[in-house]
C-alpha positions in Angstrom: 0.0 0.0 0.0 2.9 2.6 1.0 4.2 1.9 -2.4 1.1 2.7 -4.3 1.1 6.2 -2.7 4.9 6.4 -2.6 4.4 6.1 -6.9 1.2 7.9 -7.4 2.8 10.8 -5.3 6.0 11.0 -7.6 3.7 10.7 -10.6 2.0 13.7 -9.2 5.5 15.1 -8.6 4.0 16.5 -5.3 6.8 17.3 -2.6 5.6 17.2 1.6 6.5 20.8 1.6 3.9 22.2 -1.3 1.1 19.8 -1.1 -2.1 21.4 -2.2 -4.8 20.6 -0.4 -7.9 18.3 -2.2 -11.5 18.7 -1.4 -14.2 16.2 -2.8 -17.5 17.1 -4.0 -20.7 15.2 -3.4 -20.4 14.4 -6.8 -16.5 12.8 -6.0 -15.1 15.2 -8.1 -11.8 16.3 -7.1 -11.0 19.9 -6.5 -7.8 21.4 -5.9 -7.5 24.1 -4.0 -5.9 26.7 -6.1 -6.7 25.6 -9.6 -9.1 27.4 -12.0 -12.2 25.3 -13.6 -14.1 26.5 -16.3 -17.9 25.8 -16.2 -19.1 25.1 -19.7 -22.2 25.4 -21.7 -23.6 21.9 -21.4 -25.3 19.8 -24.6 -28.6 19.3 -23.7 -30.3 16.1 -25.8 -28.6 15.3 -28.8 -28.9 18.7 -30.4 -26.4 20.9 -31.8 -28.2 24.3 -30.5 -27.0 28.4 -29.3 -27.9 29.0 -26.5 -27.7 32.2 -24.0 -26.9 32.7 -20.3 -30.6 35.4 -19.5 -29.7 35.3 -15.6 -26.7 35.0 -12.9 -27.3 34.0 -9.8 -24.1 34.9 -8.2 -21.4 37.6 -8.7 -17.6 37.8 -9.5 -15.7 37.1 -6.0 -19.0 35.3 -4.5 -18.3 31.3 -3.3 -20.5 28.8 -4.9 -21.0 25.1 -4.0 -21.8 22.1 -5.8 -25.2 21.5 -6.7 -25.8 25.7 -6.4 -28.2 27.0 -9.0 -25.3 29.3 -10.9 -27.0 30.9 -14.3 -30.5 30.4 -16.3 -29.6 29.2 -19.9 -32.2 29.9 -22.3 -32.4 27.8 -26.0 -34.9 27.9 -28.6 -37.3 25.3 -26.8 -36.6 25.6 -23.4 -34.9 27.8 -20.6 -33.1 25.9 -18.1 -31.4 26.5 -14.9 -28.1 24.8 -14.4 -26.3 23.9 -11.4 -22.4 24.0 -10.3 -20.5 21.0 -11.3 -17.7 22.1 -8.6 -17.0 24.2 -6.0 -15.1 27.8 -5.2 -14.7 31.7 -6.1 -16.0 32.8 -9.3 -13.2 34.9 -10.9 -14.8 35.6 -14.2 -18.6 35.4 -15.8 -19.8 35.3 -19.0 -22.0 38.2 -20.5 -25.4 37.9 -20.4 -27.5 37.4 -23.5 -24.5 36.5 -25.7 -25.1 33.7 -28.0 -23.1 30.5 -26.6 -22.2 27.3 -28.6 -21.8 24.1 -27.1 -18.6 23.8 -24.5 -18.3 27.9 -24.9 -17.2 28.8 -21.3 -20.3 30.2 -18.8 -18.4 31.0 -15.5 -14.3 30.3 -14.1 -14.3 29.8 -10.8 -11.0 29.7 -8.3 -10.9 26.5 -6.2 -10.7 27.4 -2.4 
């Protein structure tokens, strides 16, 4: 077992002195404190649709959860509200009402 971590920590090149420190979602998905995620427009169905961010539900330098309800996407059938796939700061939002493709980036967020 001590040699499993022993290699996975020299694969992450990770010394004792600068270890960054990891936080698990509900969801299990690891977040490391200090790294930026970007939160992207999501593919709803099997469609190749635009869609547009109408409403924010949080601000630049506010803390979000997993699971928080973060922006109201509207499409041509349907507007949705979509929630945070991790946690931490938002450092950068999209603009509302611009048209957004598929993957486009909706909101960067700092993990804390």
């Amino acid at each position: 077992m001590k040699k499993i971590f022993k290699t996975l920590k020299n694969l992450l090149d990770i010394n004792n002195s600068e270890e960054k420190e990891i936080k698990q979602t509900s969801q299990n998905i690891p977040i490391l404190k200090g790294e930026i995620f970007e939160i992207r427009m999501p593919k709803f169905h099997n469609e190749n649709f635009k869609g547009k961010v109408v409403e924010h539900f949080f601000n630049i330098g506010e803390i979000i959860q997993t699971g928080d309800l973060i922006a109201e996407i509207e499409t041509e059938k349907a507007t949705l509200e979509f929630e945070a796939a991790y946690g931490g700061k938002i450092i950068w939002i999209c603009e509302l009402d611009k048209e957004l493709n598929i993957n486009d980036t909706i909101i960067k967020i700092h993990g804390i």
